[in-house]
C-alpha positions as CSV (number, residue, x, y, z in Angstrom):
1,X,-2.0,-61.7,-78.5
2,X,-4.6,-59.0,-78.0
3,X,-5.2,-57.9,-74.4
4,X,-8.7,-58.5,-73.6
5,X,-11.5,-57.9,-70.0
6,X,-14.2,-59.8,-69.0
7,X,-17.0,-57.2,-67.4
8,X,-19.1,-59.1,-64.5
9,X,-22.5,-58.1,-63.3
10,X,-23.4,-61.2,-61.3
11,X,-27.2,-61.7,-59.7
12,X,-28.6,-64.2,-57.3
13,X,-28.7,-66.9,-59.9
14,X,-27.2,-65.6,-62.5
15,X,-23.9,-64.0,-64.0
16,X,-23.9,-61.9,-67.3
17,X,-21.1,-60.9,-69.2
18,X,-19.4,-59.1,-71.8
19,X,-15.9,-59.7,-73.2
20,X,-14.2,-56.3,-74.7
21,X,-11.0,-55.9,-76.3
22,X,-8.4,-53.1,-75.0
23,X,-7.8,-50.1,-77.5
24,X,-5.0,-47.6,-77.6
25,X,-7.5,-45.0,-78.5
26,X,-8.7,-45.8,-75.1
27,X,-12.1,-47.0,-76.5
28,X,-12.6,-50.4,-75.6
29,X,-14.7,-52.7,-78.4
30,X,-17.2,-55.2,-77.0
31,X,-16.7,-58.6,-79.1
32,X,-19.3,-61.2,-77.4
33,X,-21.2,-61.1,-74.7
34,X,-23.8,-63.9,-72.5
35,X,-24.5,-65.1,-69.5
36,X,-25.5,-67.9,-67.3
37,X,-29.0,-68.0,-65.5
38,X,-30.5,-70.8,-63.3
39,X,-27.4,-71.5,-60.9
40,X,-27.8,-73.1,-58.2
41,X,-30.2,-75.1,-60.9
42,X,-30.3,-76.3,-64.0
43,X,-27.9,-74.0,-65.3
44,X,-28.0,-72.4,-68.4
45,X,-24.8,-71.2,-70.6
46,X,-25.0,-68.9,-73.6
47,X,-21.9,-66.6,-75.4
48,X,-23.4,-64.7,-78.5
49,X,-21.0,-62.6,-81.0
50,X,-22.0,-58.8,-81.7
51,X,-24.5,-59.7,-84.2
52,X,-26.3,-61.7,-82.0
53,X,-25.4,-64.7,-83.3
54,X,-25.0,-68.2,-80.8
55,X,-21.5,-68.8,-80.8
56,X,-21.7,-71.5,-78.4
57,X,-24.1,-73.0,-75.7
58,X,-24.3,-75.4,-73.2
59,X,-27.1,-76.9,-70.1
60,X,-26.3,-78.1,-67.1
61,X,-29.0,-80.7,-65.8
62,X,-30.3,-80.1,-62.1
63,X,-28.4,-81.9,-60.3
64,X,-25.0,-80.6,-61.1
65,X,-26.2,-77.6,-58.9
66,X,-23.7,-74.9,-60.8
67,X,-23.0,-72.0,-58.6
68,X,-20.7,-68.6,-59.0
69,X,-17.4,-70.2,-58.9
70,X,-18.2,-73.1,-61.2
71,X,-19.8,-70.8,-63.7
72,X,-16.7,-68.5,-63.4
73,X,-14.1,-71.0,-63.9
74,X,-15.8,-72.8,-66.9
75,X,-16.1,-69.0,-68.6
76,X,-12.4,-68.3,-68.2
77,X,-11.9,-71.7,-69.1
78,X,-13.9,-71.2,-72.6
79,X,-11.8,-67.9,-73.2
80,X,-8.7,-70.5,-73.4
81,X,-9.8,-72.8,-75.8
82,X,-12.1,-70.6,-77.7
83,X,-10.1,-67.6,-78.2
84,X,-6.7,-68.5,-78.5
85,X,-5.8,-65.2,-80.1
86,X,-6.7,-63.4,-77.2
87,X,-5.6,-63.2,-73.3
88,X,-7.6,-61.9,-70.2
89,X,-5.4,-59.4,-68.6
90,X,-8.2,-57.8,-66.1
91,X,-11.7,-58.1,-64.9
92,X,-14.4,-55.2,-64.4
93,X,-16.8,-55.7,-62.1
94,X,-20.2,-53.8,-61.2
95,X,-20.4,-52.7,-57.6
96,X,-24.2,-51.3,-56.8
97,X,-22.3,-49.0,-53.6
98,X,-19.0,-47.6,-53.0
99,X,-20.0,-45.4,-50.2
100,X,-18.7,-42.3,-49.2
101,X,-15.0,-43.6,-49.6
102,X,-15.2,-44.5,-53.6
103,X,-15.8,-41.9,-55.8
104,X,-14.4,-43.5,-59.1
105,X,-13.1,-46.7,-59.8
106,X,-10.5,-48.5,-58.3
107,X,-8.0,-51.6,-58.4
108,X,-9.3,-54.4,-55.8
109,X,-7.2,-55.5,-53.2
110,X,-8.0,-56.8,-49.5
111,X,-8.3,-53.9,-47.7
112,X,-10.9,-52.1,-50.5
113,X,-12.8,-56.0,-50.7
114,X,-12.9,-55.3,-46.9
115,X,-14.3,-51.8,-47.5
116,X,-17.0,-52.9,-49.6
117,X,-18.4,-55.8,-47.6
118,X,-19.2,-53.3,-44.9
119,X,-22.0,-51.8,-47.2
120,X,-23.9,-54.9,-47.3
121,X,-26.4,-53.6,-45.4
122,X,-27.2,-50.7,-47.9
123,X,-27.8,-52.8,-50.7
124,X,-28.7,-55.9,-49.7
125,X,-30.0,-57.5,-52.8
126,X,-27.0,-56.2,-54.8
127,X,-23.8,-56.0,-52.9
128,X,-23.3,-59.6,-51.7
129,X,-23.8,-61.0,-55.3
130,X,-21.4,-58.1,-56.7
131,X,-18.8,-59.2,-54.2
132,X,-19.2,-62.4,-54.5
133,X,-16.9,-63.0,-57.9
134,X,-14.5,-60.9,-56.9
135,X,-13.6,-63.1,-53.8
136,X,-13.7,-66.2,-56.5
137,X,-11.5,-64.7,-58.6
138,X,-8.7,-63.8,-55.9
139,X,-8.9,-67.6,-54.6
140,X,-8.9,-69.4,-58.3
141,X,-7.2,-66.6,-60.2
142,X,-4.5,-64.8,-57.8
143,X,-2.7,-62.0,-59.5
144,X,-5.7,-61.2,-62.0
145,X,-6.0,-57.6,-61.9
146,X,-9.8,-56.8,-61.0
147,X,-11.4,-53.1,-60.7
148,X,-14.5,-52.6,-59.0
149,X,-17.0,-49.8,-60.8
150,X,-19.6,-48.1,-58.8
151,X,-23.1,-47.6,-59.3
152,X,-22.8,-44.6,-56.9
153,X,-19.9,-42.7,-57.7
154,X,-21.4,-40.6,-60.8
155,X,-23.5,-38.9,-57.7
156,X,-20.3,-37.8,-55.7
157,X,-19.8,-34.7,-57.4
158,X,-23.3,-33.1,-56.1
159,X,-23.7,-30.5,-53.4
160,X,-23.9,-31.7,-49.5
161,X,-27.4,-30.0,-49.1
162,X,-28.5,-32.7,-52.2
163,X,-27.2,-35.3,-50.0
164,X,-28.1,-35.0,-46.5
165,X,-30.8,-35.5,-44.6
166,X,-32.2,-33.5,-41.8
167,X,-31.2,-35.9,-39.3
168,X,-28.5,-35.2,-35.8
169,X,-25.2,-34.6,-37.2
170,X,-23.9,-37.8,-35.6
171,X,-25.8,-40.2,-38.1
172,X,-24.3,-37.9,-41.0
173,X,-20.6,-38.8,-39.6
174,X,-22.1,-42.9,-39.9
175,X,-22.5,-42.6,-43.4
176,X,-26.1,-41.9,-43.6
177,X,-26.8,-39.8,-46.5
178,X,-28.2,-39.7,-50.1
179,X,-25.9,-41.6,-52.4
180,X,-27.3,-42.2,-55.5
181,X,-27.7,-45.5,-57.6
182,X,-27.8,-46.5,-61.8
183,X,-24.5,-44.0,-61.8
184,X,-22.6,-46.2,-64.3
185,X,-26.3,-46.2,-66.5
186,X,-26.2,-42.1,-66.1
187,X,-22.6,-41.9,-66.8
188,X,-22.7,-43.5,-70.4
189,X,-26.1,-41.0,-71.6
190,X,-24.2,-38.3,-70.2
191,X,-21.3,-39.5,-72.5
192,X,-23.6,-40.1,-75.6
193,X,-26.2,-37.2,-75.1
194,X,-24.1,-34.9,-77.0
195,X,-24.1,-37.2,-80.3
196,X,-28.0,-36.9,-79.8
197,X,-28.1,-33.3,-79.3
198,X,-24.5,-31.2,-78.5
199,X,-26.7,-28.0,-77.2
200,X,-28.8,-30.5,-74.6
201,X,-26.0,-32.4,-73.4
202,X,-24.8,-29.1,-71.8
203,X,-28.3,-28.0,-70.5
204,X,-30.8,-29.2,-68.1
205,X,-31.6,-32.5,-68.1
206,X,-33.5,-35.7,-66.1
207,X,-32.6,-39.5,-67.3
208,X,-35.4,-41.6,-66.3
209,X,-33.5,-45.0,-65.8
210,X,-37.0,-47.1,-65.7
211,X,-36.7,-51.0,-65.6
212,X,-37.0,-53.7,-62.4
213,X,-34.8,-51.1,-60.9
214,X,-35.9,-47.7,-61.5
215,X,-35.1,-44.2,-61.1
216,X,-34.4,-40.7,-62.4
217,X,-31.5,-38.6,-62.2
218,X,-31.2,-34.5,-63.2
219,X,-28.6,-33.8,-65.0
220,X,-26.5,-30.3,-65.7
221,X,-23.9,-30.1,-68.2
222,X,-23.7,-33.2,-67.9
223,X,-22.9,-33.9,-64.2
224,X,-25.1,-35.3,-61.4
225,X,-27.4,-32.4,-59.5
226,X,-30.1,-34.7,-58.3
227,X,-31.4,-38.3,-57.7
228,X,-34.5,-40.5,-56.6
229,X,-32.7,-42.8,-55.2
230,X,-30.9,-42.3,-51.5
231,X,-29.5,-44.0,-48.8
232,X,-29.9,-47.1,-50.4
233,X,-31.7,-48.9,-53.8
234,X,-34.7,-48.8,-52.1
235,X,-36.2,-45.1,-52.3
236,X,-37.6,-42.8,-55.2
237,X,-40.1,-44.4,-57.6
238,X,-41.8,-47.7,-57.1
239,X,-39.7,-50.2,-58.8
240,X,-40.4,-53.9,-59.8
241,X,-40.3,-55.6,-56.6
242,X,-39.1,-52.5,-54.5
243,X,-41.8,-50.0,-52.6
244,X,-39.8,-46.9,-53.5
245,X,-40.2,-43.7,-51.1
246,X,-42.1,-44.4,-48.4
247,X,-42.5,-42.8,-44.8
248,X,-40.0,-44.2,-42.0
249,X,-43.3,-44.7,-39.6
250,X,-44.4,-47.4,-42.0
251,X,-41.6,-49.6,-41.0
252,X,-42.2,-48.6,-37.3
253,X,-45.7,-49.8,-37.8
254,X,-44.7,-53.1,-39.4
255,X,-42.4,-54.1,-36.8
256,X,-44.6,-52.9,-33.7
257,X,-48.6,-53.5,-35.1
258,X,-47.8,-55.9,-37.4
259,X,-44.9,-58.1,-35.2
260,X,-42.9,-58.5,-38.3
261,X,-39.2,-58.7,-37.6
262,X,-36.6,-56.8,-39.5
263,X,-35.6,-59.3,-41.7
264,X,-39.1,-60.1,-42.7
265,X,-40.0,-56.2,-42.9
266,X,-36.7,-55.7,-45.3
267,X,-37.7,-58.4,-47.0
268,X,-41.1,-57.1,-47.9
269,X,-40.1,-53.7,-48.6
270,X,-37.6,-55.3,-51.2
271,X,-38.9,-58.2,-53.0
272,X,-43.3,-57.8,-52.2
273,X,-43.7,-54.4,-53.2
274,X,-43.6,-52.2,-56.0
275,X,-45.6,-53.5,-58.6
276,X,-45.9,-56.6,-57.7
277,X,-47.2,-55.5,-54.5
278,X,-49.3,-53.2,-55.9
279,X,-51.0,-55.4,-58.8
280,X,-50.4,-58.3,-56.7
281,X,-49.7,-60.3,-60.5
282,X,-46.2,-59.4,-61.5
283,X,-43.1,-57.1,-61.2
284,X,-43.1,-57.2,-65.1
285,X,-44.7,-53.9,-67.4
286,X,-45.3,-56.4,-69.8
287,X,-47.4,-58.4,-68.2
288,X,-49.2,-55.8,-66.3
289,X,-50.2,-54.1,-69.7
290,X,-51.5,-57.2,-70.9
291,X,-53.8,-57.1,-68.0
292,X,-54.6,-54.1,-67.1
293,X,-58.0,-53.6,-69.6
294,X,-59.6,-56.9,-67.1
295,X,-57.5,-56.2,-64.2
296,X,-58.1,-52.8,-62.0
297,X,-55.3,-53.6,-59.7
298,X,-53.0,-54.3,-62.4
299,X,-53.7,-51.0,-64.3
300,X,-53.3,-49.4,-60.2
301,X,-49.3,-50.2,-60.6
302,X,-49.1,-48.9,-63.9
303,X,-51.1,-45.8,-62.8
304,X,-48.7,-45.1,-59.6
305,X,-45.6,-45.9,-61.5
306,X,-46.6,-43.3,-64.0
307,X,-48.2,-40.6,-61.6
308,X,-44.7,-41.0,-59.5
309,X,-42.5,-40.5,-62.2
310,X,-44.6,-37.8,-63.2
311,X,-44.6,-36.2,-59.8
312,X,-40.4,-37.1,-58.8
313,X,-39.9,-35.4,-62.4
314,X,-41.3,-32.2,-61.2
315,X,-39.2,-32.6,-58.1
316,X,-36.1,-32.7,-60.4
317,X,-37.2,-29.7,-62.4
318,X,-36.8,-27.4,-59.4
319,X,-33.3,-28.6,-58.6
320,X,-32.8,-27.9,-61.9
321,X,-34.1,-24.9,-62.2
322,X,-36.2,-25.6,-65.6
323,X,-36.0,-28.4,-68.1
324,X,-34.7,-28.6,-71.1
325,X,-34.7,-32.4,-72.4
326,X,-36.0,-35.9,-70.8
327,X,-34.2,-39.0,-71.5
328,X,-36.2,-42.3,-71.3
329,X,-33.5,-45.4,-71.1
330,X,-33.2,-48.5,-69.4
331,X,-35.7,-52.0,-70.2
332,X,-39.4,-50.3,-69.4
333,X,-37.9,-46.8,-70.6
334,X,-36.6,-48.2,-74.0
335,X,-38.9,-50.7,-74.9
336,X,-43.0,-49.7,-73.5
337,X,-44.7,-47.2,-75.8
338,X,-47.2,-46.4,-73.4
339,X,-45.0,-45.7,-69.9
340,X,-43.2,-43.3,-72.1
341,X,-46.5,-41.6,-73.8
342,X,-48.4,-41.8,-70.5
343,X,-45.3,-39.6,-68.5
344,X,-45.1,-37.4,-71.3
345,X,-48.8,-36.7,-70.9
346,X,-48.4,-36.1,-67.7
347,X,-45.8,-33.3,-68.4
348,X,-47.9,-31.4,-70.9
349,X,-48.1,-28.3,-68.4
350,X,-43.9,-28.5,-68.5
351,X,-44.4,-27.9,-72.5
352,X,-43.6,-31.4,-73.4
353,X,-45.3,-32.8,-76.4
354,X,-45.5,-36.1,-78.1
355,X,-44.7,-37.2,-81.6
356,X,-46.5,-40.0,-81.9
357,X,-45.3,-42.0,-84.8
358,X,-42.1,-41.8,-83.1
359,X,-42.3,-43.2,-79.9
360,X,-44.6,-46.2,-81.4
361,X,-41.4,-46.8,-84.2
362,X,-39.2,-45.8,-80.7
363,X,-36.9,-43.0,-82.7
364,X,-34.8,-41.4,-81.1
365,X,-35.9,-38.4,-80.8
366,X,-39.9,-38.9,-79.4
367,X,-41.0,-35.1,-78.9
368,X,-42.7,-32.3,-81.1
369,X,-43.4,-28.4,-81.1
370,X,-40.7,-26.1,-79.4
371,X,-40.7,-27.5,-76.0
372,X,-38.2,-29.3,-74.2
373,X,-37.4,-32.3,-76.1
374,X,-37.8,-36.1,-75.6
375,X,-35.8,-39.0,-76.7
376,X,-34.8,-42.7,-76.1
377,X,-31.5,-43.5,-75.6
378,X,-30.5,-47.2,-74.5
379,X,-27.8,-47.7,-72.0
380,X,-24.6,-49.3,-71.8
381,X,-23.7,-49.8,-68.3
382,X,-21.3,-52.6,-69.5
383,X,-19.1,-50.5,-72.0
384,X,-19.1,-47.8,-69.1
385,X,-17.4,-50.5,-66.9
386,X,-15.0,-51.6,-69.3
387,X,-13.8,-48.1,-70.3
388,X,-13.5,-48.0,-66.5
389,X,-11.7,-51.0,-66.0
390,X,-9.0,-50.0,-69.2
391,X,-8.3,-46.3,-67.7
392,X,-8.0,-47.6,-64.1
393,X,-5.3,-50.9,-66.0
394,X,-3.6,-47.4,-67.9
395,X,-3.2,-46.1,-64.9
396,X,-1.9,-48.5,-62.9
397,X,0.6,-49.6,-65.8
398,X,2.3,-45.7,-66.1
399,X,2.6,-45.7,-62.2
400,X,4.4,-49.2,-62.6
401,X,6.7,-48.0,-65.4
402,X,7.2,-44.4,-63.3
C-alpha cells in the first residue's frame, strides 16, 4: 500500500485539507485536496482530485451540528473506503506559533501539545483552532504519528536586534519579542524563487504575503532578515479584519476612556478593524473594489492598505540594504490587478516599473525596464507542511532503526 499524510489547517468553522503521497525522492505529490466549512452548521463536505474535479460531496443539514472531531473522523473514515490502495501513516498540521522554543518542525507528544497551548494568548484567533485536531486525533486515533509545522519558525534564523523590542530586559526573558508569522507561505517562495529567477533568489528580496492575513517579509539569499508582523498576528499592515501596527496608548485609551474591557478591546482590534473597520462594508478587496468609485470610505481601506504596504516596503529596503526583486503572493497578492499596480506605483522612486499587459494576464514576471523586478508567485503553504511532515517521519524512522 502507498504511505500517504493528511495536511490540516483547521479554522473556527472550518477544516481544509490536502492528502499527499510520501516519495523516496523526498518530494511529496499532493493527490486531492477539500475541506469542510459551516461546522457547528450546516456542514459542508467537498474532496476534489488535482484537476479540480469533485470526486465526492456530501451536506450536513443544521441540525446535525458537525463540529472538529466529527468532521475528522468521517475524513479518515473516507480515506478507508475511498482509497483502499493507500494508508495514512502521519498527519501535518499548521501551527500559526511555536514560540521561542520551536524553530523547525517537530513530532507531537504531550509535553510539546502542552508547550503550544501556552501561546494561546499570542495568537488567539489561530492557535486554539490549530490545536484543536491534534488533541482529537490523540483521543480517536492514538499512536498516529502527527507533526506540528510553524508559521514562525522561517523567522528564527534572524538577528536579536530584528527581534527585540526596546523594552526592560525582564519582558525579553517572558518571551516578548518579534516572532514572525506566514513563515511556512515564505518558506515555499524562497524554495521556488530560484526556478523564477536563480540570480534573485540569492539577492535581496521582500515577499508581500497579502490576503485576510497580510504581511511582508525581506528576504536575503533566501533566509528571513525582516518582518511586519511581531509579537503576535496582529501588527504590520492592516489586514482583513486585523488593525495592523498601531500605538500601544491606543489600547490604554480604549480600556481607560472608552471602559472597554480587554476581551472586548482584543476583540476589536482583531475581528472590527482593518478593512472592515476602515470601509466599515467588508474585510473582502473584492468587494471593496466594487465599491469604491460610489463609496469614499471603501476606496479609504484600499488607499491605507496600499500606502502601508508602500511605506512598510521601504522599511524593509533598509534592512535590506537595497532591493532587488518584489514578490506578490497570497489571495489579494495573486489574484487583484490593481493592489499589485497601485504598490508598484507607489515604488516608482525605488526604480520599479510596471508591465502592464502582464500583471492584467497576471504573468509571472509583472515588471519592465532594468529595475528591480516584479513577479507573482502563488503559495503553497500546504506542500511546505507536508514536505515537513515526510522529513520530520524520515527522521524519526532512521533514529528508530539506529
Amino acid at each position: 500500500m502507498t504511505p500517504v499524510f493528511v495536511v490540516l489547517n483547521a479554522g473556527s468553522s472550518s477544516l481544509k485539507f490536502q492528502v499527499f503521497e510520501a516519495r523516496d525522492e523526498g518530494q511529496p505529490c499532493m493527490v486531492f485536496k477539500g475541506l469542510f466549512e459551516g461546522l457547528g452548521g450546516p456542514a459542508h463536505f467537498v474532496v476534489k482530485g488535482t484537476d479540480g474535479a469533485i470526486l465526492d460531496e456530501m451536506t450536513w443539514s443544521a441540525g446535525d451540528k458537525l463540529g472538529h472531531e466529527e468532521a475528522l473522523m468521517h475524513l479518515v473514515t473516507w480515506l478507508r473506503q475511498h482509497q483502499e490502495d493507500r494508508k495514512l501513516v502521519a498527519i501535518g498540521h499548521r501551527v500559526v506559533h511555536g514560540g521561542e522554543a520551536f524553530s523547525r518542525p517537530v513530532l507531537v507528544d504531550e509535553a510539546v501539545l502542552q508547550s503550544l497551548e501556552t501561546l494561546v494568548p499570542l495568537a488567539p484567533l489561530h492557535q486554539p483552532h490549530n490545536l484543536e485536531p491534534i488533541r482529537i486525533v490523540r483521543r480517536r486515533i492514538p499512536g498516529m504519528p502527527q507533526v506540528a509545522c510553524f508559521d514562525t519558525a522561517f523567522h528564527q534564523g534572524q538577528s536579536d536586534i530584528a527581534t527585540m523590542f526596546a523594552l526592560p530586559r525582564e519582558m525579553r526573558e517572558r518571551g516578548v519579542r518579534r516572532y514572525g508569522f506566514h513563515g511556512l507561505s515564505y518558506d515555499y517562495i524562497a524554495s521556488v524563487l530560484k526556478d523564477y529567477d536563480p540570480k534573485l533568489a540569492k539577492g535581496r528580496v521582500v515577499v508581500a504575503h497579502l490576503g485576510n492575513g497580510a504581511s511582508l517579509c525581506a528576504l536575503k539569499d533566501g533566509a528571513s532578515v525582516a518582518t511586519t508582523m511581531g509579537f503576535s498576528a496582529l501588527d504590520g499592515l492592516p489586514m482583513g479584519t486585523r488593525c495592523g501596527a498601531l500605538d500601544a496608548a491606543v489600547v490604554f485609551y480604549m480600556l481607560r476612556e472608552m471602559k472597554l474591557s480587554p476581551e472586548q478591546a482584543e476583540r476589536m482590534l482583531y475581528t472590527k478593524s482593518g478593512l472592515l473597520g476602515v470601509s466599515g462594508l467588508s474585510n473582502d478587496m473584492r468587494t471593496l473594489r466594487s465599491k469604491a468609485a460610489t463609496d469614499s470610505d471603501a476606496k479609504s481601506a484600499i488607499d491605507l492598505f496600499v500606502y502601508r504596504i508602500v511605506r512598510e516596503i521601504g522599511s524593509l529596503m533598509a534592512a535590506l540594504g537595497g532591493i532587488d526583486g518584489l514578490v506578490f503572493t497570497a489571495g489579494i497578492g495573486e489574484n487583484d490587478v490593481a493592489t499589485r499596480a497601485e504598490v508598484i506605483a507607489g515604488l516608482n522612486w525605488a526604480g520599479f516599473a510596471l508591465d502592464e499587459a502582464a500583471n492584467q494576464a497576471g504573468g509571472r514576471q509583472i515588471s519592465s525596464g532594468a529595475g528591480p523586478t516584479a513577479w507573482i508567485i502563488p503559495t503553497n503553504e500546504e506542500l511546505v507542511i507536508a514536505r515537513q511532515t515526510q522529513g520530520v517521519l524520515g527522521a524519526a524512522s532512521a533514529r528508530i532503526a539506529s
